[in-house]
C-alpha positions in Angstrom: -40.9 -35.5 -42.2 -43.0 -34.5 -38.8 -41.3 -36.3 -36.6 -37.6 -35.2 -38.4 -38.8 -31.7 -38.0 -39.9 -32.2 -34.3 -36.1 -33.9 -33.3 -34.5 -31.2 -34.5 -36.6 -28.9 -33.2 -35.6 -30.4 -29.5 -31.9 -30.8 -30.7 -32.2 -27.1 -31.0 -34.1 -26.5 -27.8 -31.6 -29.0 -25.9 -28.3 -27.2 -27.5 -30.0 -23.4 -26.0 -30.7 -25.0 -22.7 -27.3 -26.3 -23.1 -25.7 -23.3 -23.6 -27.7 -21.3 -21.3 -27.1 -23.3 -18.5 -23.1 -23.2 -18.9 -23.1 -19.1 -19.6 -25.3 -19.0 -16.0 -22.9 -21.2 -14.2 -19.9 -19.1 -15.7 -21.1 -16.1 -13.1 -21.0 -18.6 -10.0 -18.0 -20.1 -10.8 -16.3 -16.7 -10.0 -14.7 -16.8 -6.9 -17.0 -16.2 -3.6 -15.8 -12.9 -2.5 -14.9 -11.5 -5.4 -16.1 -7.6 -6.2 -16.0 -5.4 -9.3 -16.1 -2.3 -7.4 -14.5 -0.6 -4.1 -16.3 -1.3 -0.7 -15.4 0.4 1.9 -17.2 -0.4 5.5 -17.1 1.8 8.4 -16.0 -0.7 11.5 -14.8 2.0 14.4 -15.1 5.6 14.4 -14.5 7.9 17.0 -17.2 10.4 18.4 -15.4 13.7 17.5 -13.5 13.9 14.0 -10.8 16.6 14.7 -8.2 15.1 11.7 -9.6 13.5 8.8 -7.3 12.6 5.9 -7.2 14.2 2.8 -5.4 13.9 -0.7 -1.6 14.7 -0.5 -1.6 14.7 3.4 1.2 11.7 4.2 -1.1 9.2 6.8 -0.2 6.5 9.1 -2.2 2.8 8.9 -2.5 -0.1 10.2 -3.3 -2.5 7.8 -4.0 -6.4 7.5 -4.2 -7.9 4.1 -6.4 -10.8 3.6 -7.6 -12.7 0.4 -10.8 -13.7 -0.2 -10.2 -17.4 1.4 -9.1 -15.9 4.2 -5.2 -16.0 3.8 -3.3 -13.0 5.3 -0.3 -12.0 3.0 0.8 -9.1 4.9 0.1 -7.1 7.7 1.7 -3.9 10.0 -0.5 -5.0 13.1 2.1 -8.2 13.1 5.2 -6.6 12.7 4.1 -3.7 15.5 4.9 -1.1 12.4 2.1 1.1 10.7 2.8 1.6 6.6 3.4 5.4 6.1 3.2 7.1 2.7 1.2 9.9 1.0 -2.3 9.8 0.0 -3.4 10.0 -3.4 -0.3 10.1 -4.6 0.2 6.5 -6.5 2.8 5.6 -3.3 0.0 2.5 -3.1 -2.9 0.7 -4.5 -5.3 2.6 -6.2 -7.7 1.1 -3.5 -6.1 2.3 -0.6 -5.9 5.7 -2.5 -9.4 6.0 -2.9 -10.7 4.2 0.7 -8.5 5.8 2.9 -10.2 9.4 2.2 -11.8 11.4 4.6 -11.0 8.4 7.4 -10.7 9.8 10.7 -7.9 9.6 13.0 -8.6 6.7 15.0 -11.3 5.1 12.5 -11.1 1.4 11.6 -12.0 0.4 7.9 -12.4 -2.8 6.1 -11.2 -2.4 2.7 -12.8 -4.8 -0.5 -10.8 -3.7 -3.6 -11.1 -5.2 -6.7 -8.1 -6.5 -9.0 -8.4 -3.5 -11.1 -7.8 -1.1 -8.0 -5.3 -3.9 -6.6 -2.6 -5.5 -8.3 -4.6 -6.6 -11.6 -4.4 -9.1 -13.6 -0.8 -9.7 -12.8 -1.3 -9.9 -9.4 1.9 -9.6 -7.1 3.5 -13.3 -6.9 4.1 -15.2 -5.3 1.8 -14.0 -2.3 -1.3 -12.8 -4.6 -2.2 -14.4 -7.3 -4.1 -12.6 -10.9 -7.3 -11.2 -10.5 -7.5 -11.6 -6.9 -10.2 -9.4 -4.6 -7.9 -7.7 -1.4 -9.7 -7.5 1.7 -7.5 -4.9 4.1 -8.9 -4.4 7.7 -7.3 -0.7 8.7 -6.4 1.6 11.3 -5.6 5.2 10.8 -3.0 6.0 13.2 -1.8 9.2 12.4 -1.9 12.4 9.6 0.6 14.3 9.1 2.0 13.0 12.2 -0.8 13.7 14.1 -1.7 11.0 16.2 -5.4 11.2 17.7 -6.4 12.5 21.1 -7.8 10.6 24.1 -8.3 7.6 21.9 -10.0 5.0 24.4 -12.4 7.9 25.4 -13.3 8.7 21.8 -13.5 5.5 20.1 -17.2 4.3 19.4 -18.3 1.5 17.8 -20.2 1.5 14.8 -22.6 -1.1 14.3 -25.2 0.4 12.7 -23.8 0.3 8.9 -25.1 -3.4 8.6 -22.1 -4.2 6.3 -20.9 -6.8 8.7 -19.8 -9.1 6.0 -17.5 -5.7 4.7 
């Protein structure tokens, strides 16, 4: 009866090990690069911020649009074309919406958006698939077509946010 008691016992203990061991491996099976929340990292900004952008104001951007694996599906730097459109408005991604505020004239951002402030679970096919993490590097060209002033002079880079992975 002992030695019934003690195999079960270890069944048991071999099952929760089991089981434990797949629920842990579930969290790094998600894709590397994935995020749950908005990152926004700070990669140029000029010395003097004259125009920043604000909700409602209609902004200019240069934009690249990357996946987590690297794979650009879109991008204004190509084309020679900046994306104009109103900010805050819904015109775009809730991501843009939100990491495009207070950007400078002139300032270069790298955008991390999750797929719930992308294009969800749907996705947009065939170029982004469900549930995907967006990764836009950006340029703020211009607000309310103003563009900025003396650019090369201005611009500064800023390397001391650390977020070099952003």
């Amino acid at each position: 009866m002992l030695a019934k008691s003690k195999m079960c016992l270890l069944s048991y203990y071999s099952l929760f090990l089991i089981v434990f061991s797949l629920i842990s491996l579930q969290g790094f099976a998600k894709k590397t690069g994935d995020v749950s929340e908005l990152q926004i990292g700070v990669k140029f900004k000029p010395k003097t911020c004259e125009i920043k952008a604000h909700k409602g104001d209609r902004i200019k951007v240069h934009y690249r649009g990357k996946l987590t694996d690297g794979t650009v599906f879109d991008s204004s730097f190509e084309r020679g074309d900046p994306f104009e459109f109103e900010l805050g408005s819904g015109q775009v991604i809730k991501g843009w919406d939100q990491g495009l505020l207070g950007a400078c004239v002139g300032e270069k951002r790298k955008l991390k958006i999750p797929a719930k402030l992308g294009y969800g679970e749907q996705g947009s096919p065939p170029t982004i698939p469900g549930g995907a993490t967006l990764i836009f590097d950006t340029e703020l060209i211009a607000v309310n077509g103003k563009p900025t002033v003396g650019k090369e002079e201005d611009e500064e880079e800023d390397d001391t946010s650390g977020d070099d992975e952003l």
